[in-house]
ZADOTI-61558 format. One line per field, with one value per residue (C-alpha): x, y, z; residue number from 1. Coordinates in pm, whole numbers, plus 50000, padded with zeros to 5 digits. Layout:
# ZADOTI-61558
u c(X,...) $
v c(Y,...) $
w c(Z,...) $
n c(NUM,...) $
# end
This chain:
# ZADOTI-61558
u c(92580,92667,92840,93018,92986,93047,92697,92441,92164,91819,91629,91718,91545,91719,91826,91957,92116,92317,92378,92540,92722,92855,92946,93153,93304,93431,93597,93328,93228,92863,92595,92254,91946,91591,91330,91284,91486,91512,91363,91615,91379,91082,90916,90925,90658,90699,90889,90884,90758,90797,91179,91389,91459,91851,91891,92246,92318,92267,92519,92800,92715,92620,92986,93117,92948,93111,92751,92731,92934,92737,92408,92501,92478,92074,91990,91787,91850,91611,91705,91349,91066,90753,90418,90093,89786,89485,89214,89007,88672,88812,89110,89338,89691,89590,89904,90256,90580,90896,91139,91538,91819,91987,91917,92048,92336,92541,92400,92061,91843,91910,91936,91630,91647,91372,91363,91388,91704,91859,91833,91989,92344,92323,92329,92609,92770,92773,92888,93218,93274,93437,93312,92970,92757,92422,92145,91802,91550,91687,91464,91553,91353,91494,91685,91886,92090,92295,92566,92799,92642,92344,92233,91988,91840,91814,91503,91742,91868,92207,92311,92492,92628,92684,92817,92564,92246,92056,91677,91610,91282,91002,90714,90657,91001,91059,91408,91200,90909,91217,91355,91011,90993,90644,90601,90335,90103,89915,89670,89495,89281,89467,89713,89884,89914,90312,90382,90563,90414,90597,90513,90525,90698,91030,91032,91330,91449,91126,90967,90603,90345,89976,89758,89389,89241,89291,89713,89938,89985,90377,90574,90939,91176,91355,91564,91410,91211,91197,91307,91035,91047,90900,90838,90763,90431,90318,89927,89823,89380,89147,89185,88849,88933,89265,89108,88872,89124,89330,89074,88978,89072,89387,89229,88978,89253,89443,89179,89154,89521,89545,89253,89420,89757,89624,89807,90127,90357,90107,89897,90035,90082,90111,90400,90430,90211,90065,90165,89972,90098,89903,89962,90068,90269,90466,90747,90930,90981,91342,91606,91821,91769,92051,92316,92089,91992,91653,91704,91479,91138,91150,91230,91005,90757,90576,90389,90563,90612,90890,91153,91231,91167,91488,91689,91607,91695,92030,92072,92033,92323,92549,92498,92615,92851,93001,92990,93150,93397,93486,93563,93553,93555,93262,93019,92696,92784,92561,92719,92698,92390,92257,92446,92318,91940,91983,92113,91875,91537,91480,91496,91326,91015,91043,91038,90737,90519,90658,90523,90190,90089,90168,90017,89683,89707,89682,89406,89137,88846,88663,88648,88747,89083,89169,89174,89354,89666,89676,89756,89987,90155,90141,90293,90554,90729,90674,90958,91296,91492,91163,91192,91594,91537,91234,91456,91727,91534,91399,91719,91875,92130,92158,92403,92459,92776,92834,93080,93038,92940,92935,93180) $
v c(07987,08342,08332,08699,08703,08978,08997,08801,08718,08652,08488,08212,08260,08279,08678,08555,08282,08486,08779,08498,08381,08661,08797,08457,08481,08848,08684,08792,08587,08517,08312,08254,08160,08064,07868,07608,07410,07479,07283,07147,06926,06979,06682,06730,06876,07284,07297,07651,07589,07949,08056,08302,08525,08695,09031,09096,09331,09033,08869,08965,08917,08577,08561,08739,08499,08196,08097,08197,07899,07596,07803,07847,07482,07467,07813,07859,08242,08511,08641,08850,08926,08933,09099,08984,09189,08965,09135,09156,09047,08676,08532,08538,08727,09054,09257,09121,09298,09178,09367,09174,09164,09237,09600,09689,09452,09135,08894,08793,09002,08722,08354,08183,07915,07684,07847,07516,07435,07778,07657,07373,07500,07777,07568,07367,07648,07785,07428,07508,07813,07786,08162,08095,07932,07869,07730,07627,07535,07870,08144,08499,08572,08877,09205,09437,09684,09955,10165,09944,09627,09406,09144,08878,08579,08236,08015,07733,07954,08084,08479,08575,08955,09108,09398,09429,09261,09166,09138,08932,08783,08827,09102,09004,09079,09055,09235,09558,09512,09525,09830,09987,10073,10099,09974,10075,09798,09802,09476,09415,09132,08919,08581,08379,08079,07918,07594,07438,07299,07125,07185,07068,07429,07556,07872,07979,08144,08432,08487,08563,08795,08754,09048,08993,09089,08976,09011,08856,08495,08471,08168,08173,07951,07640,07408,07129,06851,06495,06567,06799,07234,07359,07653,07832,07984,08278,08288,08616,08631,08764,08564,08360,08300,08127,07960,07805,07730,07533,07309,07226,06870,06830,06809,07128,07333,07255,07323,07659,07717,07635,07857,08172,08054,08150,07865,08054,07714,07473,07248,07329,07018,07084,06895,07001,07073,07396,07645,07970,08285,08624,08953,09308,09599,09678,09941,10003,10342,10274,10027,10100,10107,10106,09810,09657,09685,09511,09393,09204,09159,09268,09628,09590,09376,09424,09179,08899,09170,09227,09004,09307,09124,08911,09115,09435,09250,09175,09550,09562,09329,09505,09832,09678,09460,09736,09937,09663,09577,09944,10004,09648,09864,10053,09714,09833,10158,10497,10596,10290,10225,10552,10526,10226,10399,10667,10517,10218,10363,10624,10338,10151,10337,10440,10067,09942,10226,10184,09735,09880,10076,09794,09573,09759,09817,09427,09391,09602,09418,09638,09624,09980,10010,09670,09876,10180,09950,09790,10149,10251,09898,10005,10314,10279,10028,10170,10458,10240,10483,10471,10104,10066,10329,10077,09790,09966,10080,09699,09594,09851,10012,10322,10148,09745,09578,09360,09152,08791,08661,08247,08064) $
w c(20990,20823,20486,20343,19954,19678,19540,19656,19382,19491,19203,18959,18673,18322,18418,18777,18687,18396,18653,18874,18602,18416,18824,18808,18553,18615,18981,19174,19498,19413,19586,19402,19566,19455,19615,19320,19173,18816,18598,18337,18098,17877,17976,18359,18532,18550,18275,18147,17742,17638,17450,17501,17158,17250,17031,16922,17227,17459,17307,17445,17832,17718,17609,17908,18121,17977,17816,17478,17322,17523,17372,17055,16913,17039,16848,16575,16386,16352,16060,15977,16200,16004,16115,15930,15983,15964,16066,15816,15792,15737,15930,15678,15582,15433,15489,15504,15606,15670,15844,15760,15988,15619,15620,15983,16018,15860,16141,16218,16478,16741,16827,17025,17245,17498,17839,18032,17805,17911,18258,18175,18072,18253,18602,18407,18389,18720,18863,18665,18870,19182,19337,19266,19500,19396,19623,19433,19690,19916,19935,20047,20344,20501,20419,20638,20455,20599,20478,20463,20386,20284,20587,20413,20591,20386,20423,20534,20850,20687,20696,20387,20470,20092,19951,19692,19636,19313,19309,19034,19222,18973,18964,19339,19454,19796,19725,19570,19894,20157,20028,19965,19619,19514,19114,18864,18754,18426,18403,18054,18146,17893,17951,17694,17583,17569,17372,17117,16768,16428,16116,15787,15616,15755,15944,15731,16059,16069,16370,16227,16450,16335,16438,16478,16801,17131,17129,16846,16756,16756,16573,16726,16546,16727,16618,16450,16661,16545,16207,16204,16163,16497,16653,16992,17034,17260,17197,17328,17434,17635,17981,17963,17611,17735,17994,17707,17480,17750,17869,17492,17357,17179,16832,16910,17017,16723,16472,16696,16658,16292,16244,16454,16262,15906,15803,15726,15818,15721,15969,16301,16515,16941,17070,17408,17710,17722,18011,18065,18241,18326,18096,18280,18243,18539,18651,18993,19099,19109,19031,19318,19709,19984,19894,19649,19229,19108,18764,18545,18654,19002,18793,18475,18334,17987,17749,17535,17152,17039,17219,17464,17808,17840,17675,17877,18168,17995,17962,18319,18366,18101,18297,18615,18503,18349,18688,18910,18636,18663,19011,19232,19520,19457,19445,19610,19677,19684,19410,19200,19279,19135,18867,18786,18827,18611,18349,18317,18452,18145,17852,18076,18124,17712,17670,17860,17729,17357,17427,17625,17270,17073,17302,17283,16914,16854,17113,16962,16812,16628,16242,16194,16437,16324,15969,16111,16243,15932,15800,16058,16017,15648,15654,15910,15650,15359,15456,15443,15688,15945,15934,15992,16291,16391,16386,16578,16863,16864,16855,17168,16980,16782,16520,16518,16582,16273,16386,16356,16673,16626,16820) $
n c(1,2,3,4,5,6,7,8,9,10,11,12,13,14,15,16,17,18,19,20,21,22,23,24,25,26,27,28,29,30,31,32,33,34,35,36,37,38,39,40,41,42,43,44,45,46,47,48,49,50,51,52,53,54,55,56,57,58,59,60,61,62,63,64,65,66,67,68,69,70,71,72,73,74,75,76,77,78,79,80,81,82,83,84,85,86,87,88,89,90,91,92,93,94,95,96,97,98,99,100,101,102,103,104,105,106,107,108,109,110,111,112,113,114,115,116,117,118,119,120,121,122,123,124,125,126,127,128,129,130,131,132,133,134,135,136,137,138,139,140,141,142,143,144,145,146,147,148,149,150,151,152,153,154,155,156,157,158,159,160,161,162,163,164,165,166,167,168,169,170,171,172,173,174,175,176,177,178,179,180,181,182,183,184,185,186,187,188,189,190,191,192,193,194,195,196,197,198,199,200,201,202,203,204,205,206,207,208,209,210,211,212,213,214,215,216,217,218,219,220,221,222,223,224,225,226,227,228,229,230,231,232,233,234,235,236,237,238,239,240,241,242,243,244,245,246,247,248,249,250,251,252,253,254,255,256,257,258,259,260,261,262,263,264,265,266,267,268,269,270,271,272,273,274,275,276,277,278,279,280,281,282,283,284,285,286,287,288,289,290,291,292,293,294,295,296,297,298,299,300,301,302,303,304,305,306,307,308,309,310,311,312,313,314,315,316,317,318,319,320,321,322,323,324,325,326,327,328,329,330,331,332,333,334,335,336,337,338,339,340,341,342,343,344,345,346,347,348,349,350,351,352,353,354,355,356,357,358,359,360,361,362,363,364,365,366,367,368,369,370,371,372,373,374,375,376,377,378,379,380,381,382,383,384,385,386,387,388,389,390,391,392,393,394,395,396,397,398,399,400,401,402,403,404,405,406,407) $
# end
C-alpha cells in the first residue's frame, strides 16, 4: 500500500506527538508513527514516571496545537525555582536562593504535568483530527529522499511518500542515521532516578534543586495525589549508585531519599514505581538533511536542569511551524530546511553546553568545589539584573510575554 502525506512524523513521544498535532491543527496532512504504543496510565507497565515542566514560550504551540486547554486543568504552576546548595560537610540546606517568576513576568515560569498523562490527551487529541493519521505500533524502517520527495517504508509494509519528514526518534534516530548526520556524544557515567513522592508540606508551586554531589535532587510540583501535596522527582547519581538505590527496599530507599531530600517538604513518601534512564549530552551535526528536519532528541540531548529538554524541542516546532505556516509550498524544501538549521542549531549548541557546565558543577564531590559553587551560586544572585537575565535565558526569551495565558 503507498500513502502521500504532508509531513510524515517518525516518533511519538511527547515532542512527536505535539509536532503531529500542532501540523493538524494548522491543515496539514500528517501521519505519525512509532513503534510503541503509548502508554496512557501511571499504573501500567512502561509508564513514563518523569513530568514534563512547559516554560512560558511553549505555551503557545501547546495552544496552536489545540492542547493547551485539555492540559491546563492537570497543571500544577511553577511560580519560583529554588536552588539549595547542600554541600557542606553535613547534608543539610546551607544556601538558599529563590529565583520568582515575579521579577521577570506576571505569570509563573511554567506549568508541569506527568509524562504518561501528556500522552494521554495528546493521543485524544489527535483522534479529533481528521488529517492526522497516527499509527503507534509502526516503526519507520526505511528512508529515500530525493529532491522532490521523502520515500519512507513502514514496519507494517506501507510506503508513505512525504514532502517533509520529522525525526523525532530519540538519541538513536534512525531519521538522523539515514541521512548521515553524525552527532556529538558527551557520557558522564551518571543516570537518574524518576518517580513520584507525597508529602506532608505543600510545594507552594517551587520546583526545589538540592546540590550535593553526584547531580541535583529536583522536587517538581504536581497536582495533589490522594489529598496529599506530591511532587515529581528526577534523582540525579553516579550510575552504580542508581543501580544501588533501585534495588534497595522501599523503606531503605526512602530513608535514602529523605536523607538526600534535606527534608525541605517533610518526610518524603514514594508513590510510584521507580523508572531509571541513562545521563548524556548529545548534539547532531545538523538539524536538516534532504526533505527531512530532526527535532527533539534525534537533534539534542542534555541532562534533566533546568526544564530546557522539552521545551527546546518545542522551539524546534515553533521554528518550523512558523516556516510551513509561512509558505505551504515550501514544506521540505532546500530552502526551508536550512532555514530551519540555521536558525535553531546556534541556541542549540549554546544550550547543551550552558546544561553540560551546570551539570558538572553539581557533580563534583570534593569539599572545596562543592564550596566554590556555593559562591558562584552566591554571587550570581546576589546582582538582581544578573539574575532577571538568568531567568530569561532559562526561560528562551529576551523579554517575557505577560499575557495571561489560562484558558
Amino acid at each position: 500500500m503507498r500513502l502521500e502525506t504532508d509531513i510524515l512524523i517518525s516518533g511519538g513521544g511527547v515532542a512527536g506527538l505535539t509536532a503531529a498535532a500542532a501540523f493538524g491543527t494548522a491543515g496539514f496532512r500528517v501521519i505519525c508513527v512509532d513503534p510503541s504504543p503509548p502508554v496512557t496510565s501511571a499504573s501500567d507497565a512502561g509508564a513514563d514516571l518523569r513530568s514534563t515542566a512547559f516554560l512560558q514560550p511553549s505555551v503557545s504551540v501547546l495552544q496552536e496545537a489545540g492542547l493547551w486547554d485539555r492540559l491546563f486543568p492537570h497543571a500544577a504552576a511553577l511560580q519560583i525555582m529554588r536552588i539549595i546548595d547542600a554541600g557542606g560537610v553535613v547534608p543539610e540546606p546551607r544556601l538558599i536562593k529563590d529565583f520568582n517568576a515575579s521579577d521577570v513576568s506576571d505569570q509563573p515560569f511554567g506549568w508541569n504535568l506527568p509524562n504518561w498523562l501528556l500522552r494521554r490527551e495528546m493521543v485524544a487529541r489527535l483522534a479529533e483530527l481528521p488529517n492526522v493519521d497516527f499509527r503507534p505500533g509502526t516503526a519507520t524502517t526505511r528512508l529515500l529522499t530525493r529532491a522532490s520527495e521523502a520515500l519512507v517504508t513502514l514496519s507494517d509494509g506501507t510506503n508513505v511518500r512525504a514532502r517533509m519528514v520529522i525525526g523525532a526518534d530519540g538519541r538513536d534516530s534512525l531519521v538522523r542515521q539515514s541521512l548521515g548526520i553524525p552527532v556529538t556524544t558527551t557520557r558522564y557515567g551518571q543516570k537518574a532516578l524518576a518517580f513520584a513522592v507525597t508529602h506532608p508540606l505543600p510545594h507552594q508551586n517551587v520546583s526545589t534543586e538540592i546540590h550535593r554531589s553526584g547531580g541535583p535532587f529536583t522536587l517538581v510540583p504536581l497536582p495533589d495525589r490522594d489529598g496529599l501535596p506530591a511532587s515529581a522527582v528526577v534523582w540525579m547519581e553516579t550510575g552504580p549508585n542508581v543501580e544501588r538505590l533501585a534495588a534497595l527496599p522501599v523503606p531503605e530507599f526512602e530513608a535514602e531519599m529523605n536523607l538526600r531530600s534535606c527534608h525541605v517538604l517533610g518526610p518524603l513518601t514514594l508513590a510510584s514505581n521507580l523508572t531509571v534512564w541513562p545521563i548524556i549530552s548529545q548534539i547532531a551535526a545538523r538539524m536538516s538533511g534532504e526533505r527531512c528536519a530532526l527535532m527533539a532528541e534525534a537533534a539534542h540531548v542534555m541532562p534533566p536542569i533546568g526544564a530546557q529538554g522539552l521545551n527546546m524541542s518545542l522551539a524546534d516546532l515553533r521554528e518550523l511551524l512558523d516556516l510551513a505556516k509561512a509558505a505551504p509550498a515550501e514544506i521540505g524544501s532546500d530552502k526551508m530546511l536550512e532555514t530551519y538549521h540555521r536558525k535553531r542549531h546556534l541556541d542549540v549548541q549554546a544550550r547543551v553546553t550552558g546544561i553540560d557546565l551546570l551539570n558538572r558543577a553539581s557533580m563534583v564531590g570534593a569539599q572545596g568545589l562543592r564550596d566554590l559553587r556555593a559562591k558562584a551560586l552566591e554571587a550570581l544572585y546576589s546582582a538582581r539584573p544578573v539574575r532577571q537575565t538568568l531567568m530569561r535565558v532559562g526561560l528562551g526569551v529576551r523579554s517575557v510575554d505577560t499575557k495571561t495565558t489560562t484558558p
